[in-house]
N, C-alpha and C positions, 0 to 999 in steps of 0.2 A: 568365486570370491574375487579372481582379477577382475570380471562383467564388473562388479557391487564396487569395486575401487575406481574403478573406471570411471563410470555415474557419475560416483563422487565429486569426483577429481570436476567432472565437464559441470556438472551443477555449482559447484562452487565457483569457477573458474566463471560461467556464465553473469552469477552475483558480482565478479569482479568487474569484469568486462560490460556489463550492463547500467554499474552505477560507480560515483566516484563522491569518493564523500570529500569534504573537505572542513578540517578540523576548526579553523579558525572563525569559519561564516556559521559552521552547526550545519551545513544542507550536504544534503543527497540531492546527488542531480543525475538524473535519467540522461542517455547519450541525447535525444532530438531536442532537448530542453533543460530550459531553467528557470525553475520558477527560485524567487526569493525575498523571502518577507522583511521588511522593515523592521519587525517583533523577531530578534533572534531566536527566541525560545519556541514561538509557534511556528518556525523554519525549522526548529530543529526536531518540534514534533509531527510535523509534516514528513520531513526526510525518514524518519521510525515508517509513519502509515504507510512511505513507498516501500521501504525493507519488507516491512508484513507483507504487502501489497504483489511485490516480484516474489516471493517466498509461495503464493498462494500461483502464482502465473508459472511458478518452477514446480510445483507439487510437494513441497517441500516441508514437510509439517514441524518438525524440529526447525528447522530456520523460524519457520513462521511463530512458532512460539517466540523466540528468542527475541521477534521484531515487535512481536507483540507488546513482550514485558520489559523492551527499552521505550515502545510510545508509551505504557500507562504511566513509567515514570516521568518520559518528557513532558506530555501532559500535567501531572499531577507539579510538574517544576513551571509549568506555563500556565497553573492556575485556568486549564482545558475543562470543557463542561465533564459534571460528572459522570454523565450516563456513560461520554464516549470512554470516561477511565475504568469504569466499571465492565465496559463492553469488550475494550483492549485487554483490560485485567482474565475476564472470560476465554476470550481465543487465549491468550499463553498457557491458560491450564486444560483447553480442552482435548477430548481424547484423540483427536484427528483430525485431517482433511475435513472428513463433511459437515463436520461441526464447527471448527472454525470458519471455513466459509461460509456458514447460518449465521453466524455472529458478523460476519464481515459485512453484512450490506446495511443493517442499522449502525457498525460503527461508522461504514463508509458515510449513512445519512446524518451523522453527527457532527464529523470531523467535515464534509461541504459547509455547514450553518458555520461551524465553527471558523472558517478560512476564510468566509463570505465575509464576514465580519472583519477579518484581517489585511492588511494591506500590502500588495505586491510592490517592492522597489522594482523589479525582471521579474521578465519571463511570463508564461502562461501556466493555466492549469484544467485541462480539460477533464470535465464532468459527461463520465460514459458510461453507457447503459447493454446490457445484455434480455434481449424480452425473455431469454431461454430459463435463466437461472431460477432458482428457487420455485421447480417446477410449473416453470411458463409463468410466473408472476413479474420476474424481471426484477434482476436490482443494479446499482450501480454503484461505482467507484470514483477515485479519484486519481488523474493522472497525469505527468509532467509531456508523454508522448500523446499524440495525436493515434498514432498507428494503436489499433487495435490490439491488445494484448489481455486476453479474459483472465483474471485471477477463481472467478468460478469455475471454470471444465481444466484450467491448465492447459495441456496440449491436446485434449480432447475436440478441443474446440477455440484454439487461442483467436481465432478472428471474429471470433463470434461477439459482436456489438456492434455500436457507432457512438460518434460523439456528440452527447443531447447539448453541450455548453460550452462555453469557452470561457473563464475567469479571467481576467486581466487587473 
């Protein structure tokens, strides 16, 4: 039981130390970067996708639910396409890990179109790929650091990718 508090305590403390939110801009900003939208509200649905996003890179499945069902709201407040709300809506309810990161890489290809579209005041956004994932099909995400960090294998495999784009 102190092992399982232990975790806890360093998983959680990792979410801390990894991101900082800031209440008044609506963004989550990863420590190497910042990205930050002109559209407060697609900033502030973006900062959700990285919560699910680190949630999924932590192994973390109740986080990740939690992150999930604050983007399908953000979204749904930023008038976000609806497949991605319907997708985000999906991971919060689904049974686990492997299933929410089945759902993560069409919302990942949803919430790209969707950013693409949006316009950065700061910062980067880099668009990175794993060939491994979804048994050797490869999918990808989206993210404020450069540095490889898989939200498909977790610590299994966290360097596992590169970075196919850069958004500016």
């Amino acid at each position: 039981m102190k092992t399982k508090m232990i975790g806890i305590f360093f998983t959680m403390a990792s979410f801390t130390l990894s991101a900082q939110h800031d209440h008044a801009g609506g963004q989550k900003n990863e420590t190497s970067g910042t990205a930050i939208f002109k559209d407060t509200k697609m900033g502030n649905a973006y900062s959700h996708y990285l919560h699910l996003k680190n949630a999924l890179v932590a192994s973390n499945s109740a986080e990740a639910k939690t992150g999930a069902a604050a983007l399908k709201q953000a979204l749904t407040d930023a008038k976000g396409p609806a497949a991605a709300i319907e997708l985000a809506s999906k991971v919060a309810t689904a049974p686990g890990l492997e299933e929410q990161r089945k759902l993560f890489s069409p919302l990942s290809n949803e919430m790209k179109t969707w950013v693409n579209g949006g316009k950065l005041s700061a910062g980067v956004i880099y668009w990175e790929f794993c060939p491994m994932a979804n048994n050797n099909i490869g999918a990808y995400w989206l993210s404020n650091e450069k540095e490889i960090k898989n939200p498909y294998f977790g610590d299994k495999m966290l360097k596992c990718g590169r970075v196919k784009e850069t958004i500016q």
